[in-house]
C-alpha positions in Angstrom: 23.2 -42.6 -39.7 23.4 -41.5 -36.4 25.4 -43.4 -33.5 21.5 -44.0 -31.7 20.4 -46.0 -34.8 23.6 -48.2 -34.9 21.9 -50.5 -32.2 20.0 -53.0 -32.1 22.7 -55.0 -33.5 22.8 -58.9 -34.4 25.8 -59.8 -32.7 28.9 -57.9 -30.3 32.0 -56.7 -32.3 35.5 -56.9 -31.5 36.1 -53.9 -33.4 38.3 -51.8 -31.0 36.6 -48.7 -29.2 33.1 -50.0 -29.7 32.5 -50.5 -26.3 32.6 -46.9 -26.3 30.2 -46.3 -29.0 27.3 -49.0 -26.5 28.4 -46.8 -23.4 27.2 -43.5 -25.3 24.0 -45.3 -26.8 23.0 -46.7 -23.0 23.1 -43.1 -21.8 21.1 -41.7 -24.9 18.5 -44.0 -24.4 18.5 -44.5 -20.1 14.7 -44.3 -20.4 14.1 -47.8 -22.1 15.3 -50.6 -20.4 13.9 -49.0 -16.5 10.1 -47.9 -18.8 10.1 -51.6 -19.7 10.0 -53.0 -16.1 7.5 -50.7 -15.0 5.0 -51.2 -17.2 5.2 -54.6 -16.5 5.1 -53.9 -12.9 2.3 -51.6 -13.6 0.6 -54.5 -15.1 0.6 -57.0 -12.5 -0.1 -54.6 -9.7 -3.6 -53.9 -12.1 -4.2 -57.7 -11.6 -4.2 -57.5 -8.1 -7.5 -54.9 -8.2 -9.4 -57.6 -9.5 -8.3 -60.0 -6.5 -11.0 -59.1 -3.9 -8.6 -60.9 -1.1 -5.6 -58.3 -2.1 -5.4 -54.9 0.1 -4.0 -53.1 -3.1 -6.4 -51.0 -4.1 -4.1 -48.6 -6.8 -3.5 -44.9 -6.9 -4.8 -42.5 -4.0 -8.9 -41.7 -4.1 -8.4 -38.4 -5.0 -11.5 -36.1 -3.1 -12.5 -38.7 -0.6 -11.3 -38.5 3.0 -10.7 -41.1 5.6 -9.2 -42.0 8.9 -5.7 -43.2 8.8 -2.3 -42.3 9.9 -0.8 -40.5 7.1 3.2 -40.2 6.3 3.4 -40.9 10.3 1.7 -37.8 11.2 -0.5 -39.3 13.6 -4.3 -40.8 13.2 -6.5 -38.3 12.1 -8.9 -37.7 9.0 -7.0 -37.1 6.0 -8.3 -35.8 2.2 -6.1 -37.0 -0.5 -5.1 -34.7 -3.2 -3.3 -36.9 -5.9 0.0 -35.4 -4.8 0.6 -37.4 -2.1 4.5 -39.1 -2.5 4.0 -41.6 0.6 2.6 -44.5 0.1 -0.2 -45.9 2.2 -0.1 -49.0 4.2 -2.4 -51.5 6.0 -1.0 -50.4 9.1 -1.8 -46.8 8.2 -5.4 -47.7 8.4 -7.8 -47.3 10.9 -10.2 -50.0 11.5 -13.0 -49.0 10.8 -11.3 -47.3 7.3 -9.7 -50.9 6.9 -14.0 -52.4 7.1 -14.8 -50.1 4.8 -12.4 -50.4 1.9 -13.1 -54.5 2.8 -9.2 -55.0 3.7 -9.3 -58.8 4.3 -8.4 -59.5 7.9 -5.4 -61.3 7.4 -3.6 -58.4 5.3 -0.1 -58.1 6.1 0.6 -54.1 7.9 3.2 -53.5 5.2 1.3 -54.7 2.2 0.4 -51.1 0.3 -3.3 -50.1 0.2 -2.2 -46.8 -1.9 0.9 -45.9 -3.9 2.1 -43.3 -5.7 3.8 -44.8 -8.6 0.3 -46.7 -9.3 0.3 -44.7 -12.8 1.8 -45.3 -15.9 5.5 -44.7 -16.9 4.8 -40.9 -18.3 2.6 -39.8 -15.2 5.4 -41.2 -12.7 7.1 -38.0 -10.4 9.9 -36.4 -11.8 12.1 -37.8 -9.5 11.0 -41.0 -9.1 11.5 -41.1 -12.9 15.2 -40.0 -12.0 15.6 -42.4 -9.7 14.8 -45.5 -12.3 17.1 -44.0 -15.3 19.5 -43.6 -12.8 20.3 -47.4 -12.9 20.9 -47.2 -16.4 24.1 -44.3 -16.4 25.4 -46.0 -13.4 25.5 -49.8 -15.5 27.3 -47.6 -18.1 29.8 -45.9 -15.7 30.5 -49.0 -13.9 31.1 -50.8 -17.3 33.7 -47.8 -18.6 35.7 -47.8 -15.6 36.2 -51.1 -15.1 36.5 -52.4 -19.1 39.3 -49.2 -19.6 40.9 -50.4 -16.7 42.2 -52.9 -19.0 41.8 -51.4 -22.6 40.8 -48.1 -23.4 39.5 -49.2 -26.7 37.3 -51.6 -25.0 34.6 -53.7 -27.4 31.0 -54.6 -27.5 32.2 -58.2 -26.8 34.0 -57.3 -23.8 30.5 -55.4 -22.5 29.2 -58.8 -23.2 31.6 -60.6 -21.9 31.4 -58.9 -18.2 27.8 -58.4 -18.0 27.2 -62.5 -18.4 29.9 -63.1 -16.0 28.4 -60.7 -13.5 24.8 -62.5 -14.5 26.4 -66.2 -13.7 28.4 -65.1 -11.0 27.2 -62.9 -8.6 30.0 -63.0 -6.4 32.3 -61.9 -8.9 34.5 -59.0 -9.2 32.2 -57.7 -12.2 28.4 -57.7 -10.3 30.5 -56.3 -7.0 31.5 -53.6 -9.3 28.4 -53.1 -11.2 26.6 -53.1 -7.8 29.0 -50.5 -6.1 28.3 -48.4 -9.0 24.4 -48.6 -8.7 25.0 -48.1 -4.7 27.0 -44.7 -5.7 24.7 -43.3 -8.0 22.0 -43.7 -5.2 23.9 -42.6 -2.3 24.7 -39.7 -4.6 20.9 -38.7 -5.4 19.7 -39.6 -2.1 22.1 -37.3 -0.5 20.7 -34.2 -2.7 17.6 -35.1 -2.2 17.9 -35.4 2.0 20.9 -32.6 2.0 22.1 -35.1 5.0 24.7 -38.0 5.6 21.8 -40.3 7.0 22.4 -44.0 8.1 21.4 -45.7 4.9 23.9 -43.3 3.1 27.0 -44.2 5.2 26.7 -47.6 5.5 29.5 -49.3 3.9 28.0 -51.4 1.0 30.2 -54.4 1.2 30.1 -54.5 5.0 27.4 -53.2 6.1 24.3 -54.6 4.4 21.9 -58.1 4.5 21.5 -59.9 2.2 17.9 -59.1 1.1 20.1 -55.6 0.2 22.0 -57.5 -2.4 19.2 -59.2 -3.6 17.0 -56.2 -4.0 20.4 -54.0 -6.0 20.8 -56.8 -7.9 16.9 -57.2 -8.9 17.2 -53.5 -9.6 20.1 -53.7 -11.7 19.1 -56.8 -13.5 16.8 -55.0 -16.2 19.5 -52.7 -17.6 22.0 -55.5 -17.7 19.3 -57.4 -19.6 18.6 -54.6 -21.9 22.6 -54.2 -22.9 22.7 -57.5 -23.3 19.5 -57.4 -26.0 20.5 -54.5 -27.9 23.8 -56.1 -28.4 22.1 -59.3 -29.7 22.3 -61.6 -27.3 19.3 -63.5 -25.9 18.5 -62.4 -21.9 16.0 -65.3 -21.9 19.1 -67.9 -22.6 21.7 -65.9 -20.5 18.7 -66.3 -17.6 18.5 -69.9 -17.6 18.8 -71.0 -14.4 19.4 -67.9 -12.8 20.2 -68.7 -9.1 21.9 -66.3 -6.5 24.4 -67.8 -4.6 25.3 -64.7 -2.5 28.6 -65.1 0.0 27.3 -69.2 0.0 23.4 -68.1 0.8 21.5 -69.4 -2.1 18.3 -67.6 -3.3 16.7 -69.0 -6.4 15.5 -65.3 -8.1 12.7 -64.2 -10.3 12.4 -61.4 -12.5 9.3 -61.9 -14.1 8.6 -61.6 -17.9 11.4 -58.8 -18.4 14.1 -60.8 -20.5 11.1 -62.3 -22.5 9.7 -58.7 -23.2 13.1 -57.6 -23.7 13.4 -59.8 -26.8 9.9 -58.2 -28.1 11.2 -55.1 -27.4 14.5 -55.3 -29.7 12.8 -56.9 -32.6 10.6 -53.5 -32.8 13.2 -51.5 -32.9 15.0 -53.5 -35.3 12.1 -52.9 -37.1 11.9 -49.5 -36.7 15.6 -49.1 -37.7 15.2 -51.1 -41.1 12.5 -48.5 -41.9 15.2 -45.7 -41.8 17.6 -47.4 -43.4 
């Protein structure tokens, strides 16, 4: 049987050097665990369509054109195309555009009207795509270097082991780690991407940041740290339990939605799928 059908798995081993065997199945399979939050995302955003008092109204009209100021290029009339990568926001609007689509008069200017990623997983951009299974290879990176730092042969319940301490412990030397690592990757793509050291990119994570930044990585990181938890056999739902953020003594009480519960769904499929072959 191949190494990709080894996991799901019942329970972590301490079987030396099968840490390493998780770290190579995470990158084989970085398209699950960031798939997974976005079709729930995608979900709930389709909710908000059917609230008349929301501003959302989905993916661009393609064909129809309207007066707003698009991508900061000044009011003007403007004819979507479906390739649009900017989203559009109330402030984009002009009035009279904002009457017409019935934007309620107490929308926020940075609640979305229009966004890009409004489609399902498959239809996303290429890079935004990227930029999701990103998270993933950085998780398993970050877990490598800082597991082999102390064994080479590293184990699934040593993965285990640091993921829920970084999970209950925010502040600890594993999530500032794991973090770092996520902050890399991105610093990394966003610099190919921009071909330019911009101010986002040189800011010093550690130093340099609010703490809505943590909060944000750390909600972005949360799903993959979930999903290595699942395939490994532990619960997400119990290791989420009173999931609180105490970041640097500013307490945040955090939400992630239904992910650890549709985690659980998720790995009982595959285990499914995996008895089949065997």
């Amino acid at each position: 049987m191949s190494q990709k059908l080894r996991y799901p798995i019942l329970s972590p081993t301490n079987i030396p050097g099968s840490g390493g065997a998780l770290y190579l199945y995470l990158l084989q399979t970085i398209e699950a665990p960031s798939r997974l939050p976005h079709d729930i995302w995608f979900n709930g955003q389709r909710q908000k369509l059917e609230n008349q008092h929301d501003p959302f109204k989905g993916f661009f009209p393609i064909g129809e054109t309207m007066m707003l100021n698009y991508a900061e290029k000044g009011m003007s009339e403007y004819t979507f195309t479906g390739e649009e990568q900017n989203a559009v926001y109330v402030k984009d609007l002009h009035p009279e555009t904002k009457m017409a689509l019935g934007i309620p008069s107490d929308a926020k200017d940075e609640d979305k009207v229009y966004n890009p990623n409004y489609v399902s997983y498959d239809n996303l951009p290429h890079l935004a795509k990227v930029s999701n299974e990103l998270t993933t290879m950085a998780l398993a990176k970050s877990l490598s270097s800082l597991l082999c730092a102390k064994d080479i042969l590293y184990t699934e319940q040593d993965v285990v082991d640091m993921i829920v301490t970084a999970i209950k412990n925010v502040n600890s030397k594993e999530m500032l780690h794991i973090l770092h690592g996520n902050h890399l990757a991105w610093c990394s793509l966003a610099f190919m991407r921009i071909g330019k050291m911009e101010e986002d990119i040189k800011r010093e994570f550690f130093k340099q940041n609010d703490i809505d930044f943590y909060v944000k990585d750390i909600g972005t990181i949360l799903p993959a740290m979930l999903y290595c938890l699942a395939v490994l056999g532990e619960n997400p739902v119990t290791v989420m339990e009173d999931f609180e953020l105490d970041i640097w003594g500013i307490k945040w009480q955090g939400k992630i939605g239904d992910v650890p519960n549709e985690l659980v769904k998720f790995m009982k499929s595959e285990q499914k799928e995996e008895q089949k072959v065997a």
